[in-house]
C-alpha positions as CSV (number, residue, x, y, z in Angstrom):
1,X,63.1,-13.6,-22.6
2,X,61.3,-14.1,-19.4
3,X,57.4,-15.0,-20.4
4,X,55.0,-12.4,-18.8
5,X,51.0,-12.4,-18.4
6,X,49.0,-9.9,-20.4
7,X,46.1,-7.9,-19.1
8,X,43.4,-7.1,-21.5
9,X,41.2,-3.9,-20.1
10,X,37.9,-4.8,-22.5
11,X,34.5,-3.8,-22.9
12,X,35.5,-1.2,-25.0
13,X,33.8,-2.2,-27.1
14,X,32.8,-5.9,-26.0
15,X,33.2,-7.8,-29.5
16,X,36.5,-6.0,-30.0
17,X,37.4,-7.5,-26.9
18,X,36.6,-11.4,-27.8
19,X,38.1,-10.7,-31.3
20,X,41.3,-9.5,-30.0
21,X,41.2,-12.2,-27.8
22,X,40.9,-15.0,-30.8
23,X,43.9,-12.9,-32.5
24,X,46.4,-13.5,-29.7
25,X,46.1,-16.9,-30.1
26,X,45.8,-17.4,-33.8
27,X,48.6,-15.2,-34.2
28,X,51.1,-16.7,-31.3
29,X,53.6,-19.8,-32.2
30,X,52.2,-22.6,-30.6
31,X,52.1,-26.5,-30.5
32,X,50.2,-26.9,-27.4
33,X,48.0,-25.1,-24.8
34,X,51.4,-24.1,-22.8
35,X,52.7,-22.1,-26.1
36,X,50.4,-19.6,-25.8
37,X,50.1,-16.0,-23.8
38,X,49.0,-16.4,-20.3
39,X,46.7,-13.7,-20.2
40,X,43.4,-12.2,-18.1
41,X,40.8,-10.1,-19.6
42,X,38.0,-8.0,-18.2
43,X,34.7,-7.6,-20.5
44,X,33.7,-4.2,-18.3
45,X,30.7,-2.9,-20.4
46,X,30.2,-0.6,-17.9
47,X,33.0,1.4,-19.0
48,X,31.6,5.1,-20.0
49,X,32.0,6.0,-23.6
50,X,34.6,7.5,-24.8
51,X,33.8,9.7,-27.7
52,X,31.1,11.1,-25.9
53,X,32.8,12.6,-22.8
54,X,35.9,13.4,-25.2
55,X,33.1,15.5,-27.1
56,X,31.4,16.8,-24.1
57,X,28.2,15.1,-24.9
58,X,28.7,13.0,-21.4
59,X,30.3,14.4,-18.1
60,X,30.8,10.5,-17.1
61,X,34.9,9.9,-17.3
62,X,35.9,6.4,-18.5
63,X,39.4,7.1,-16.8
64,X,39.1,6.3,-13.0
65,X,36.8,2.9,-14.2
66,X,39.7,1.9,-16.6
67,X,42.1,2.6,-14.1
68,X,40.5,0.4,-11.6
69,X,40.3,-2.2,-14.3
70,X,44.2,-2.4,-14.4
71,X,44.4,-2.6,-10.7
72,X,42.3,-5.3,-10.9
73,X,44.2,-7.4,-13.4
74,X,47.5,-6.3,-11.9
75,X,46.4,-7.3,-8.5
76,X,46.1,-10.9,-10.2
77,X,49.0,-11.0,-12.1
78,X,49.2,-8.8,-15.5
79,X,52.4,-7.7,-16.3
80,X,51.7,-5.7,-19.1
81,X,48.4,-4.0,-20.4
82,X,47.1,-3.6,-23.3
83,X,43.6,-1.3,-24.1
84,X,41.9,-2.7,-27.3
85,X,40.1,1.1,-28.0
86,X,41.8,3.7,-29.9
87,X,39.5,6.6,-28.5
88,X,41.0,5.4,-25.0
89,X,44.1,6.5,-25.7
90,X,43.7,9.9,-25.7
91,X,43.7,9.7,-22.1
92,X,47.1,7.0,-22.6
93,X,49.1,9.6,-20.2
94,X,46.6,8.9,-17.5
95,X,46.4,5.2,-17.8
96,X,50.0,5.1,-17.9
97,X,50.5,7.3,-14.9
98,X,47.5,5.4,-12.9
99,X,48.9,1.7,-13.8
100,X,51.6,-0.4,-11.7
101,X,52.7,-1.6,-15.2
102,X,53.1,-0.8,-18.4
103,X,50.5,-0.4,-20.7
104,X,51.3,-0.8,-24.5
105,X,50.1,2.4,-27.2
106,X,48.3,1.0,-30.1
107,X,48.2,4.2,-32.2
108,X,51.8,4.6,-31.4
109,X,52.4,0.8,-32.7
110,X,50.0,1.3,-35.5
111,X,51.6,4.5,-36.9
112,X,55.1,2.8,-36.2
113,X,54.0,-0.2,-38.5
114,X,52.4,2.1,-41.2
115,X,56.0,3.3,-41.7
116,X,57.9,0.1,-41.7
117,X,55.6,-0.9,-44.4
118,X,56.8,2.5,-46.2
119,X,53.4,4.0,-45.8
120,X,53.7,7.5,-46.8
121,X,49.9,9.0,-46.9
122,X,47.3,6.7,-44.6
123,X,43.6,7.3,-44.0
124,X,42.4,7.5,-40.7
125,X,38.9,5.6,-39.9
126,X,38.1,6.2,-36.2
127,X,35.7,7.8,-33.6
128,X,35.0,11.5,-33.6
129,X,36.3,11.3,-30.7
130,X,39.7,9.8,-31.9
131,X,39.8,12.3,-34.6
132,X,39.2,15.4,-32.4
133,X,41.9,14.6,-29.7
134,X,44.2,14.0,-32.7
135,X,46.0,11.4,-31.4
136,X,46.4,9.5,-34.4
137,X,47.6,12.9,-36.2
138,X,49.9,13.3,-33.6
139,X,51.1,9.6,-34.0
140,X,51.3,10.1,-37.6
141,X,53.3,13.1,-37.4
142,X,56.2,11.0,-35.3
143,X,56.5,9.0,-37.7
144,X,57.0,11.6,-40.9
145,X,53.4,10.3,-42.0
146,X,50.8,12.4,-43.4
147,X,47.5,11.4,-41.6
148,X,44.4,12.1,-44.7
149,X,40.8,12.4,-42.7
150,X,37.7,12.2,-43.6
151,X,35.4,15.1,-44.2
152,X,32.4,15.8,-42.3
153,X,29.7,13.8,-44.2
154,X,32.3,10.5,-44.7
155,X,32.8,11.0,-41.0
156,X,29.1,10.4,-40.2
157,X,28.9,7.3,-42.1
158,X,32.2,6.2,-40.6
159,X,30.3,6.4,-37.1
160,X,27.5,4.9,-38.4
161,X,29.6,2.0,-38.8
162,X,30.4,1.2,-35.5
163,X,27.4,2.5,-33.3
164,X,24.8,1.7,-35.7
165,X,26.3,-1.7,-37.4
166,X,29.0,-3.6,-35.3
167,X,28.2,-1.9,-32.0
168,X,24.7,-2.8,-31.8
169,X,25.7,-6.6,-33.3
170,X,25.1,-6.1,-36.8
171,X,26.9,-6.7,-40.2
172,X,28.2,-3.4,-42.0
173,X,26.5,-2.0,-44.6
174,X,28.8,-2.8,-47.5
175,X,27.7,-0.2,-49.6
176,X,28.6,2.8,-46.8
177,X,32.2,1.3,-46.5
178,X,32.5,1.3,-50.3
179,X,32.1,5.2,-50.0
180,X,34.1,5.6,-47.7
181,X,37.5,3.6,-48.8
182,X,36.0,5.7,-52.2
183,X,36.9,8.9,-50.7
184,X,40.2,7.8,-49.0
185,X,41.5,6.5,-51.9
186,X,40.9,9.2,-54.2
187,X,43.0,11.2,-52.1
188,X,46.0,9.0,-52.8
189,X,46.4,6.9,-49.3
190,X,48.3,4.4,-49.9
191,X,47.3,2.4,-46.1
192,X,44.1,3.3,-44.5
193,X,44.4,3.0,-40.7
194,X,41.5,0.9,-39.0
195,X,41.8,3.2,-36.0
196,X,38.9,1.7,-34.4
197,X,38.5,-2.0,-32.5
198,X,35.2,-2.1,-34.5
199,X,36.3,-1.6,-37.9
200,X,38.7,-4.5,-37.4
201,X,35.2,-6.5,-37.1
202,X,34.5,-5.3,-40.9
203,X,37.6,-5.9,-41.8
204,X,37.0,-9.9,-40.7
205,X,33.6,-9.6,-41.9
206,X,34.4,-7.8,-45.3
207,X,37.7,-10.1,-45.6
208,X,39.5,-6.7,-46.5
209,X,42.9,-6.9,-48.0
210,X,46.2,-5.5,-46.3
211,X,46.0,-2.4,-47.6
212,X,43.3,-1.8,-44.4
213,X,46.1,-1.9,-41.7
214,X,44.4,-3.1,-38.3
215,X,45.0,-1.7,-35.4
216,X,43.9,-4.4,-33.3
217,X,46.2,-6.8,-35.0
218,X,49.1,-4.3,-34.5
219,X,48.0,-4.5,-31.1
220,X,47.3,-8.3,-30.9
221,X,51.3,-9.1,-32.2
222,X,53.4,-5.9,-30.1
223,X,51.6,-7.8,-27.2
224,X,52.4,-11.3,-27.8
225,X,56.1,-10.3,-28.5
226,X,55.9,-8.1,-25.6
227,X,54.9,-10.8,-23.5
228,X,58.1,-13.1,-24.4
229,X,56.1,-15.0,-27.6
230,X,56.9,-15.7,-31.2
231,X,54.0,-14.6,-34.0
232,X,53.1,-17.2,-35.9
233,X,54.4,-17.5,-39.6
């Protein structure tokens, strides 16, 4: 398979960006510097958010600034992009339709991996915003999966998470996740979904086991592949 360079649309957020980064290479086959996935990234941090203009709290659209980020890569050589934010792709359509190549669907991949592990009930952690366009629902549905979510009061502390902790560069409050893998597990999940970059931070952080399945690392490995590469063992 002909080798192709990645394009990494980042920013989104910034730390999830760098870690995603790190995982393309840890995870890719490689002897030397030449094994691993040519790839470009962009760190745009001026990106609007997402959850807030998905839940009308901002009128700013982070479409036409992503959008422009893909030209910019692809004008340089990407040959496939990838978008390491889950809330993003709620507006995947767009991207797609507004990119010169294609751009890989980490909720798809995620949800797609859930049930070649024979997943049957997963948790979804993610943004309000995530949650309410119901991507992940819809994803899970594909699949024949039953997507469990967090009520109200679990979904605030989820957030708190990653705005309060990883976004603004601190550690998770160990505690907070405890009650909220608490309440996903009492309703029988058998995977919780990290359907947000930043979780896959606690999940480094945390050292959590496999029964967390990351998005990002879904994301991380369908791109290396993707791009022509062999994972690791």
């Amino acid at each position: 398979m002909e080798k192709k360079t990645l394009g990494i649309v980042g920013g989104v957020g910034p730390l999830a960006t760098m870690f995603i980064g790190e995982m393309i290479v840890r995870r890719t086959k490689a002897a030397k510097d030449q094994n691993h996935v040519n790839s470009i990234i962009t760190n745009n941090t001026r990106i609007p958010d997402r959850t807030a203009y998905i839940m009308g709290r901002s009128e700013e659209d982070p479409v036409p600034v992503m959008i422009e980020d893909i030209k910019k890569l692809t004008s340089i050589g990407a040959e496939l992009i990838i978008i390491p934010c889950n809330t993003a792709h709620t507006f995947y359509d767009k991207l797609q339709q507004g990119s010169p190549v294609p751009v890989i669907h980490m909720i798809r991949e995620t949800m797609k991996r859930a049930s070649e592990q024979q997943a049957q009930k997963v948790g979804i952690l993610a943004t309000t915003g995530t949650i309410t366009s119901k991507v992940y629902q819809q994803a899970a549905e594909e699949f024949g999966l039953e997507a469990v979510l967090p009520d109200e009061a679990i979904q605030e502390k989820v957030m708190s998470i990653i705005y309060d902790n990883v976004k603004a560069g601190k550690d998770a409050d160990r505690n907070v996740w405890n009650d909220i893998a608490t309440f996903l597990e009492n309703q029988g999940c058998d995977r919780i979904i990290l359907g947000c970059t930043e979780l896959s931070i606690v999940k480094k952080e945390m050292d959590l086991p496999d029964f967390y399945l990351d998005s990002l690392i879904v994301l991380a490995e369908t791109a290396i592949e993707a791009c022509g590469y062999d994972l690791a063992e």
